[in-house]
C-alpha positions in Angstrom: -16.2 83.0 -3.5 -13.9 81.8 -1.4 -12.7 77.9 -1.0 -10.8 77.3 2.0 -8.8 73.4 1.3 -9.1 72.8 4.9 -12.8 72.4 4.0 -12.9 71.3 0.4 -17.0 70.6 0.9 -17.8 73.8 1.1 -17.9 77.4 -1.1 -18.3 80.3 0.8 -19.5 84.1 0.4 -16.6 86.9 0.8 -16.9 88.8 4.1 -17.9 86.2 6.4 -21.2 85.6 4.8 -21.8 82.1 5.1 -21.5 79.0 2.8 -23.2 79.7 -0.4 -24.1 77.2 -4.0 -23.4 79.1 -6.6 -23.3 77.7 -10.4 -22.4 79.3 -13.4 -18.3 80.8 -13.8 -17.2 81.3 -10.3 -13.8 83.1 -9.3 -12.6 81.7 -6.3 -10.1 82.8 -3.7 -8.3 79.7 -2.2 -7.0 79.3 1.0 -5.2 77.1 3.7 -5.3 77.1 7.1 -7.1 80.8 6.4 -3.9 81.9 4.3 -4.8 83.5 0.9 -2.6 81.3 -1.7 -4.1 82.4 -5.1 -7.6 82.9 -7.3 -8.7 80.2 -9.8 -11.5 80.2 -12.2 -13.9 77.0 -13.1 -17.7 76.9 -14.4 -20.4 74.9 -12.7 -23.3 73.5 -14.2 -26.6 74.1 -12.4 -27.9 71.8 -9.8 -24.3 70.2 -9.5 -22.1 72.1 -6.7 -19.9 68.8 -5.9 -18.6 69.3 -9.0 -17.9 72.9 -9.3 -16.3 72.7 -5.8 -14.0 69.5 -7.2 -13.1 71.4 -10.5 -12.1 74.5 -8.2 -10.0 72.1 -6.1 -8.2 70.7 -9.1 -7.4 74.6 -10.5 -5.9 74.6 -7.0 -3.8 72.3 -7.2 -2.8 72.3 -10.5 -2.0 76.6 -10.7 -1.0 77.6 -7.3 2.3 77.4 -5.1 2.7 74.6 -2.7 2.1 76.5 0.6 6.0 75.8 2.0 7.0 77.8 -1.2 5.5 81.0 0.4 6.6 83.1 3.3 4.6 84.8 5.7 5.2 86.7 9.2 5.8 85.8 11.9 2.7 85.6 12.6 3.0 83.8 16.1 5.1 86.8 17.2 4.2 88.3 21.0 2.3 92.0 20.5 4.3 94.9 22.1 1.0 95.6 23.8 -1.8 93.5 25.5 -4.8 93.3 23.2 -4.2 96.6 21.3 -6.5 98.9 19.8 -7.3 98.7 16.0 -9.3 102.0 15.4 -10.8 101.6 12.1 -12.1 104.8 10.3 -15.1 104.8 7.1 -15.6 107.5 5.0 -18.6 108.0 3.7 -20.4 110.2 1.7 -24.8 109.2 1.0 -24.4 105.5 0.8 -26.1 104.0 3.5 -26.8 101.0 2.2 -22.7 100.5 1.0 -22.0 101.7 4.6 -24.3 99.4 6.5 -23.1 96.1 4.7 -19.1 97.4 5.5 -20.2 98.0 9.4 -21.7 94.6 9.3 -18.7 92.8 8.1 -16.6 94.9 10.7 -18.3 93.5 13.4 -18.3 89.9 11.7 -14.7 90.6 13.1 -15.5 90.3 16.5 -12.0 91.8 17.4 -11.7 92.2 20.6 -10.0 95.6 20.2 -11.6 97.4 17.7 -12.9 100.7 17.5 -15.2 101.6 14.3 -15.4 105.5 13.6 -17.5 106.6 10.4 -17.2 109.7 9.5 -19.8 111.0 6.9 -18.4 113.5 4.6 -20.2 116.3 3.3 -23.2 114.6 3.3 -26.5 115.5 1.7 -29.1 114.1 4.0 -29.1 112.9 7.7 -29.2 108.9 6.9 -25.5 107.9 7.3 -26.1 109.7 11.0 -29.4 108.3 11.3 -28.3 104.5 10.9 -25.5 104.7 12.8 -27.1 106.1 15.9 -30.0 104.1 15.9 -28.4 100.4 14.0 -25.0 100.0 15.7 -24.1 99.7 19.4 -21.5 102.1 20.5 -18.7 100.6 19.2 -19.4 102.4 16.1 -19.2 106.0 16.8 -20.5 108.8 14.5 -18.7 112.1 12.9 -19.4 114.7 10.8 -16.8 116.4 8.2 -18.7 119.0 6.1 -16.5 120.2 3.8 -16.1 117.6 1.0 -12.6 115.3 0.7 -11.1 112.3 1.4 -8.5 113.4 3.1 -10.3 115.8 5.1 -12.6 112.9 6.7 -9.7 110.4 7.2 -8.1 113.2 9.1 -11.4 113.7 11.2 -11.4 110.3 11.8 -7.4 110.4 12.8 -7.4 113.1 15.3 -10.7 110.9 17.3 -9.0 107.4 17.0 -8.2 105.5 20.4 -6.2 103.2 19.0 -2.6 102.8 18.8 -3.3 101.0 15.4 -5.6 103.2 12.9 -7.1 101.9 9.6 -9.2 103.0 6.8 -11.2 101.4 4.5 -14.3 102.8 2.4 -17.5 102.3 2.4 -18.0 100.4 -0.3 -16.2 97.5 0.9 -16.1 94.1 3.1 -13.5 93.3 5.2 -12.3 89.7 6.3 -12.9 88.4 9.5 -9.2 88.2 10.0 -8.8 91.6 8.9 -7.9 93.9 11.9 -5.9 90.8 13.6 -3.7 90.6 10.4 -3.2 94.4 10.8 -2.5 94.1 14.3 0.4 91.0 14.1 1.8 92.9 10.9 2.6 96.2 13.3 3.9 93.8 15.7 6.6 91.9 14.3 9.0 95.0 13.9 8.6 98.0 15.6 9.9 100.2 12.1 7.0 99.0 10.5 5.0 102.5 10.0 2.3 101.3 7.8 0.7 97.9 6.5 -1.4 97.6 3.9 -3.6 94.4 2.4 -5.2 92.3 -0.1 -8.0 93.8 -1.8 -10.6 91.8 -4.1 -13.8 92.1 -6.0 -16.5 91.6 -3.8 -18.4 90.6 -6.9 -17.8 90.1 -10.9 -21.4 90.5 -11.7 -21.5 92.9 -14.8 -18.6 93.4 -17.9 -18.1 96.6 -16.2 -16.8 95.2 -12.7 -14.8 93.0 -15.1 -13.6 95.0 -17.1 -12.2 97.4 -14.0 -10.9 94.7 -12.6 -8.6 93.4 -15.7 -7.8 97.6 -16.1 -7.7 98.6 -12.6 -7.7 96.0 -9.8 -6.5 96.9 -6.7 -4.8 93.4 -5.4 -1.1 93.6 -5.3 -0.7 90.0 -5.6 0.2 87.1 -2.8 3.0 87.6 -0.8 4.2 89.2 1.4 6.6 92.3 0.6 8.2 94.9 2.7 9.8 98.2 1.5 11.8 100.9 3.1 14.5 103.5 1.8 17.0 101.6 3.4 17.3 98.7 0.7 16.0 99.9 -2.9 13.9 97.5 -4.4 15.0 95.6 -7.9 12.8 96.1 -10.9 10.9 99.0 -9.5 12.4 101.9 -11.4 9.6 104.9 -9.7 11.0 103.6 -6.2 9.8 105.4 -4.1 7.4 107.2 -5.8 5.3 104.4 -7.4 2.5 104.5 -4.4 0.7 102.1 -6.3 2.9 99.4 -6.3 2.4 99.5 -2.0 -0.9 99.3 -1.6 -4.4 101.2 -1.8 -6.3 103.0 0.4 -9.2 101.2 0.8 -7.1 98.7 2.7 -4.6 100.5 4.6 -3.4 100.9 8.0 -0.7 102.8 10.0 0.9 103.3 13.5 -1.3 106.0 14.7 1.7 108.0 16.6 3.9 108.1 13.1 1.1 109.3 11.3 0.1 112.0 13.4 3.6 112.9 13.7 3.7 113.2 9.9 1.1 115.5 10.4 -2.0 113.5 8.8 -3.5 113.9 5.0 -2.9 116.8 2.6 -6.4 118.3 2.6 -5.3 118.7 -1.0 -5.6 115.1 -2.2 -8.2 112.7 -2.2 -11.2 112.0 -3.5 -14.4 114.8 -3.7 -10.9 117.3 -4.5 -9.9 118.3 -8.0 -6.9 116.3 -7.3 -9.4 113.3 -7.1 -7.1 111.1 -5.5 -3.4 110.3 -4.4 -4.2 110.8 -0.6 -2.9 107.6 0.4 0.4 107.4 -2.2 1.3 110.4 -0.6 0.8 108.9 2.6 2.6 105.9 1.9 5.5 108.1 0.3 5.9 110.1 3.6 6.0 107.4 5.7 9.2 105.6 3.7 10.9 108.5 3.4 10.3 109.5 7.4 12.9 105.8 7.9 9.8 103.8 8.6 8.8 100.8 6.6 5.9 100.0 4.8 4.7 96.3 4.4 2.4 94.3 2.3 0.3 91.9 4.1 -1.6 90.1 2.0 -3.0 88.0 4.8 -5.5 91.2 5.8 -8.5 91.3 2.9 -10.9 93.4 1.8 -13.5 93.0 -1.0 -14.1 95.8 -2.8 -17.6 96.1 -4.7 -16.9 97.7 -7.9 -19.4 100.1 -10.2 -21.6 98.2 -12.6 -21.8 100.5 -15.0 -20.0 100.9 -18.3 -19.3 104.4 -17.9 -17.3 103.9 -14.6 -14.6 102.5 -16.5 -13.0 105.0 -18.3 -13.7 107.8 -15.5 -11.3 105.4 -13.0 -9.1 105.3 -15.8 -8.6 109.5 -16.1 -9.0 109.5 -12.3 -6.0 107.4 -11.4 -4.0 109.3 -13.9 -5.0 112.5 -12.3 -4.5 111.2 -8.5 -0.9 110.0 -9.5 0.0 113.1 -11.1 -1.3 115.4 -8.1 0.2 112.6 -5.7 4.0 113.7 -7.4 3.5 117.2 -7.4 2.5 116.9 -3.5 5.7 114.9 -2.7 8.3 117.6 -4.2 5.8 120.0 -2.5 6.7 118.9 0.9 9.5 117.2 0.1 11.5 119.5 -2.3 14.6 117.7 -2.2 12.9 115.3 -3.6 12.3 116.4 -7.1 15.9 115.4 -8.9 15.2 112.1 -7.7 12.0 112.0 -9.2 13.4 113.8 -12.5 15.5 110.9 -12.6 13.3 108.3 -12.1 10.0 109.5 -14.1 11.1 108.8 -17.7 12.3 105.4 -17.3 8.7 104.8 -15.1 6.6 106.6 -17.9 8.5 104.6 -20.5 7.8 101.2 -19.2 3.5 102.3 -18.5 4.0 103.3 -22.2 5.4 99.8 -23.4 3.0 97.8 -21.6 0.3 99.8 -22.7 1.4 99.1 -26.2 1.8 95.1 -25.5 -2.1 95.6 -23.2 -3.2 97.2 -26.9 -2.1 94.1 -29.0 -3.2 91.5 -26.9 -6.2 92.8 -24.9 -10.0 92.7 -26.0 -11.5 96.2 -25.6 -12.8 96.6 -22.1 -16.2 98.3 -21.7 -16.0 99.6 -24.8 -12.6 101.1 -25.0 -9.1 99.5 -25.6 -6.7 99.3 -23.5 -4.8 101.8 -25.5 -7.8 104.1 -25.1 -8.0 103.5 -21.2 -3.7 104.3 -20.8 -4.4 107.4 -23.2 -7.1 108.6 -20.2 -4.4 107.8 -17.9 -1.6 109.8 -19.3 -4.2 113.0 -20.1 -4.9 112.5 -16.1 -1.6 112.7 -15.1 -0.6 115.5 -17.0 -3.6 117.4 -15.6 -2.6 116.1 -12.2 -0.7 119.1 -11.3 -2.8 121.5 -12.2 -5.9 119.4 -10.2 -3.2 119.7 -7.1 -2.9 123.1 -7.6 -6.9 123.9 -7.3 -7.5 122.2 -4.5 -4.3 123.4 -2.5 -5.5 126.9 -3.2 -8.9 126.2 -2.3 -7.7 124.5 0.9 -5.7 127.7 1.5 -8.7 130.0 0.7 -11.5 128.7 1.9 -12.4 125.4 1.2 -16.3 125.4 2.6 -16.8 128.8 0.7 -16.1 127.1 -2.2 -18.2 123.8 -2.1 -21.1 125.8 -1.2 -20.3 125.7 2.9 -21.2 128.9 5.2 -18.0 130.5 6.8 -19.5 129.2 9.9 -19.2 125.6 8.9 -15.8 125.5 7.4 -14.7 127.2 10.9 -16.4 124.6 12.5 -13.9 121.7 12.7 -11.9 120.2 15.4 -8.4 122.3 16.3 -6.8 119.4 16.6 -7.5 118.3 13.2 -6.7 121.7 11.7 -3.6 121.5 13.6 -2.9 118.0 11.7 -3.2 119.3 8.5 -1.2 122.6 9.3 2.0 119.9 10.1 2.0 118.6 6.3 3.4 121.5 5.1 6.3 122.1 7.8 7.1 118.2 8.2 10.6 117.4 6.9 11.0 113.6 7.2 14.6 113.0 7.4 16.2 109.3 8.3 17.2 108.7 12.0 20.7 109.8 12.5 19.7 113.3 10.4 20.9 112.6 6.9 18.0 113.0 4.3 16.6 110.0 2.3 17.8 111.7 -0.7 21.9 111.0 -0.1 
């Protein structure tokens, strides 16, 4: 839920859904004058909402900052151009329903200058198509990536965008009414800023597997407001610049659409529906840095995320993260390759503290799902040291043929925009370098 103190009286659904009554344990998301400030937890006995909206209200008060302790942006800041252009690109791949309730809460937005593009990836019937063309006006436009990856559709999406902003979020997600202006003001506040990324929350805590991923895996990076580049390194972050995670995730992320073309797009290679099964948008985030841009940590742009209910979901995002980070490395050093000493000198001291607090996770943490949280940082590490190796399948099936080998006609894998192919052909002949010429690395 959400609980906004301007309007104490009132609880209501994430996503621009309304005022709701819930009882039972609710997990609220507090905010002032629409500025997330913190979560807090209170129970509520049936029939009696006054008073689970008080007790949420005192949890307020009584765990979170004052808000003059907290520092935004500059929020009030003039845009470098008149009513820009947030092009906002979903992948999908056969969940219509998923897709329809994140294209309803996109226009819940009611931005003035948003473009929606979904692109349905590799799909196996006709409905994503089908509800877009006949359930949304034109605002939402329609396109078609048949060969299976993440990647591959956010670039799809990337070489159509309009805007001068362009954003991605999934399809299994809400976004906040505030959203794409958040994105918008971040961008406009410093014209370094090459990417923003944003608050993401459980949409819902429903079942002890959406808990569970959420205690393991959650994807909010906290409150406030951060901003990184290679310029200043950051204390107590020892896998700076390579710990993507720590910037943001890719279900909520945004970037100036001329640096990111420039940079040549996605790796193909990454991403989910690959054997590398994610690390798309670390490497992403890792490119942009090290081009001299900065990356910043909005957390005033949110997105709820609805996470699997089922038990079996939890240790497969466990492997898969590990697996995503590891191919996400082994893409940096490959475009990057001065980059690998760093990262050599970097990656013990990062392993070494996962390790730890897995340990301190395993001592004081109830199993989750049905496996510790030893068990769930054991599937970690086993993913990242397959990582590599998933990298190294799906770069050579990029190479070789990637529709032949999901099952696609030669025809069909032909059959994709030049300008996208051309986007993808710049990853591997980009070499970011800060302005002036010197490399990152010195």
């Amino acid at each position: 839920m959400e609980l906004e103190l301007d309007r104490p009286q009132e609880l209501r659904a994430p996503g621009g859904l309304g005022p709701v009554v819930p009882s039972g344990r609710v997990s609220a998301l507090v905010r002032l004058h629409g500025h997330p400030l913190g979560l807090v937890q209170a129970d509520g006995a049936p029939g009696d909402p006054a008073g689970l909206r008080r007790a949420l209200v005192a949890a307020a008060h009584r765990e979170l900052p004052l808000p003059e302790q907290r520092h935004h942006l500059d929020l009030a800041a003039p845009l470098p151009w008149p009513d820009p252009t947030v092009s906002v690109v979903v992948a999908t791949h056969n969940r219509p329903q998923s897709l329809r309730r994140c294209l309803d809460s996109l226009l819940r937005t009611r931005y003035p200058g948003l473009e929606v593009l979904v692109v349905d990836n590799a799909p196996a019937t006709d409905e994503a198509r089908r509800l877009v063309l006949t359930g949304y006006p034109p605002q939402v436009r329609y396109l078609r990536e048949p060969v299976p990856g993440l990647a591959r559709a956010h670039n799809r999406g990337l070489v159509a965008a309009h805007g001068a902003v362009v954003a991605f979020t999934d399809d299994d997600t809400m976004v906040d009414p505030r959203w794409p202006s958040a994105l918008a003001e971040a961008f406009a506040t410093d014209r370094s800023v090459g990417c923003v990324t944003g608050l993401i929350l459980p949409a819902e805590l429903e079942t002890p597997a959406q808990a569970a991923l959420e205690a393991h895996g959650g994807y909010a990076k906290g409150f406030a407001l951060r901003r990184w580049s290679m310029r200043e390194r950051p204390p107590g972050e020892p896998l700076f610049p390579f710990a993507g995670g720590r910037f943001g995730s890719g279900a909520n992320m945004a970037f100036r659409a001329s640096l990111l073309r420039r940079l040549g797009g996605f790796d193909p290679a990454t991403g989910t529906g690959t054997p590398a099964r994610g690390g798309d948008d670390l490497l992403a985030f890792f490119r942009v840095l090290t081009s001299g841009a900065s990356l910043v940590y909005q957390p005033d742009a949110i997105v709820w995320h609805h996470h699997h209910r089922t038990p079996d979901a939890v240790p497969a995002q466990a492997f898969g993260y590990g697996v995503g980070f590891g191919a996400y490395l082994t893409a940096a050093v490959r475009h990057q390759p001065g980059a690998l000493p760093a990262l050599l000198k970097v990656l013990p001291r990062g392993v070494g503290m996962a390790l730890r607090g897995a340990g301190r996770d395993a001592a004081q943490g109830p199993p989750l799902a049905g496996a510790s949280p030893a068990e769930l940082a054991r599937l970690q590490l086993r993913g990242l040291a397959y990582g590599p190796i998933g990298y190294l399948r799906s770069a050579l099936q990029d190479r070789y043929g990637a529709g032949r080998a999901h099952g696609g006609s030669r025809s069909e894998a032909r059959d994709r925009s030049g300008a996208a192919a051309r986007c993808r052909g710049h990853l591997t002949r980009t070499k970011a370098v800060r302005p002036g010429g010197r490399s990152p690395w010195h």
